[in-house]
C-alpha positions as a printed NumPy array, in Angstrom:
array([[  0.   ,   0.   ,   0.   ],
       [  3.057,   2.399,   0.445],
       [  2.862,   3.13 ,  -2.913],
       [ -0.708,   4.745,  -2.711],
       [ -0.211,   6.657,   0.442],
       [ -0.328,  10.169,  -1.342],
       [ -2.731,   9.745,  -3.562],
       [ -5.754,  11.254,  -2.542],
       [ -8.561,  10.234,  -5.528],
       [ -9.279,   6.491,  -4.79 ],
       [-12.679,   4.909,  -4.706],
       [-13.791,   2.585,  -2.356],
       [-15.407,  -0.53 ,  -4.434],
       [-17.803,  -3.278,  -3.267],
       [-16.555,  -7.234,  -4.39 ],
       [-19.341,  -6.945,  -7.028],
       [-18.047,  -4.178,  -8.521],
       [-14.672,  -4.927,  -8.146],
       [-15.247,  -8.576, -10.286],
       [-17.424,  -6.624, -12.872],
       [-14.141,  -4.193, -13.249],
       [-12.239,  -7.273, -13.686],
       [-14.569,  -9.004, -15.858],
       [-15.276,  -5.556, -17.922],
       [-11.607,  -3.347, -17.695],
       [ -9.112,  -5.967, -16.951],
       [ -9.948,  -9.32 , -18.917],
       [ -7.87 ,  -9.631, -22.29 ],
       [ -5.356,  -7.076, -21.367],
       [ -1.667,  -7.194, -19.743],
       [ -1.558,  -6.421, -16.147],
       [  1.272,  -6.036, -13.882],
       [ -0.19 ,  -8.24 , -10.646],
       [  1.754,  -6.851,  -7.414],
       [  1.643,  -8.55 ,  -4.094],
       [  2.978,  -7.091,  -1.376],
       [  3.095,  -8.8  ,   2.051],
       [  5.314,  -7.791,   4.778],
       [  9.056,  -7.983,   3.487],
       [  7.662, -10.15 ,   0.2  ],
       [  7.252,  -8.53 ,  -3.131],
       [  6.36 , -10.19 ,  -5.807],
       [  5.348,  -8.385,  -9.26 ],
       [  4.444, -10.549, -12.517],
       [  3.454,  -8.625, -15.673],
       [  0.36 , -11.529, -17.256],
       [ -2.485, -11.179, -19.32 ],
       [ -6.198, -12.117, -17.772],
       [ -7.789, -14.251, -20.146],
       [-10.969, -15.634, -17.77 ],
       [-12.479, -13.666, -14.913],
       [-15.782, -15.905, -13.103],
       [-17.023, -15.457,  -9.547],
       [-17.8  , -18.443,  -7.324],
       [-20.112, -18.101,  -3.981],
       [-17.061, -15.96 ,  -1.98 ],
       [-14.542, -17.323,  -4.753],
       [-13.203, -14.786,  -8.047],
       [-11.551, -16.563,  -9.967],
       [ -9.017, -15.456, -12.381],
       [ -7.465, -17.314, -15.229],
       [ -4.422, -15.937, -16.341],
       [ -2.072, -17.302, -19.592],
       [  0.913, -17.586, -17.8  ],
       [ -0.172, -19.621, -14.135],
       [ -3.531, -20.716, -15.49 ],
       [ -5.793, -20.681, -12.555],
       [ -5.68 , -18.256,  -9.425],
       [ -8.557, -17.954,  -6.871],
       [ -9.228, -14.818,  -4.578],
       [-11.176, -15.733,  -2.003],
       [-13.415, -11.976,  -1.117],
       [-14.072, -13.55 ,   2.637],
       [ -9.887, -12.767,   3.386],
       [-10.537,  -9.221,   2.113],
       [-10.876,  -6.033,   4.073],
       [-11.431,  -3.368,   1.102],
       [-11.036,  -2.955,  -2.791],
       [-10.034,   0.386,  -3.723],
       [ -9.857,   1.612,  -7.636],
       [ -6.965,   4.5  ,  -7.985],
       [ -7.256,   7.06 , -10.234],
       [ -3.547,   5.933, -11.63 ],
       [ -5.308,   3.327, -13.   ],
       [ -4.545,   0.478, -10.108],
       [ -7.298,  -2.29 ,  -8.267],
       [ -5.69 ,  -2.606,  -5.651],
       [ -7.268,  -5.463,  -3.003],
       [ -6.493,  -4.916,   1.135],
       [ -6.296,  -8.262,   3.003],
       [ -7.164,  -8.269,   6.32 ],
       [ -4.029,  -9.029,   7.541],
       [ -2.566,  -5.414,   5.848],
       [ -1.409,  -7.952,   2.639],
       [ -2.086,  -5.77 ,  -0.663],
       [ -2.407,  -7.472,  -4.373],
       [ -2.574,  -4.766,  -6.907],
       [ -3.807,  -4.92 , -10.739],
       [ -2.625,  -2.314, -13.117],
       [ -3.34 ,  -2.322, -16.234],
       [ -0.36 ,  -1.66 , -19.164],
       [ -1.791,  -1.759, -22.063],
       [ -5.29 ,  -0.013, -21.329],
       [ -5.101,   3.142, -19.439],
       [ -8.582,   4.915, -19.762],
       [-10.467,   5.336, -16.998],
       [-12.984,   3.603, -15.309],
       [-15.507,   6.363, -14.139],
       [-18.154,   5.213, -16.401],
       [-17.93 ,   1.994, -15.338],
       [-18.348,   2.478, -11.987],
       [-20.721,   5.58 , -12.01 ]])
């Protein structure tokens, strides 16, 4: 999250809205995936080729690791920043961040 500290235009998203983002903004494109707990930090640029929701389960299919399941129950907040960034809080202060590289418009009118 250190990253995002100064920037003051996020929005806070609901699950839903965060998987229709996915499913809408973020499928079919190249993302750089960050996660970032305590001293690990791993970053992976991949491209999101399936996005489905199951009960508490989003599931993600990327090209590169195939399968990779976030389960919403282990999250405290989804915020969307205006750098272009989803950006999931864990509950245990664990961040895993989605920004898109080869699609930078924004999402207002997806969300509003």
């Amino acid at each position: 999250m250190n990253d995002f500290k100064n920037i003051n235009e996020s929005i806070n998203l609901s699950i839903f809205d965060s998987e229709r983002i996915l499913k809408n903004f973020f499928l079919n494109t190249t993302v750089e995936v960050t996660f970032i707990s305590g001293d690990l930090n791993i970053k992976q640029t991949l491209n999101i080729s399936k996005v489905t929701s199951k009960g508490e389960f989003i599931d993600l299919v990327f090209l590169e690791l195939s399968n990779f399941q976030i389960n919403t129950l282990e999250f405290d907040s989804v915020y969307y920043y205006s750098i272009g960034s989803l950006v999931f809080i864990f509950k245990n202060g664990s961040t895993l961040t989605f920004r898109p590289l080869d699609n930078l418009k924004k999402l207002k009118s997806i969300i509003d």
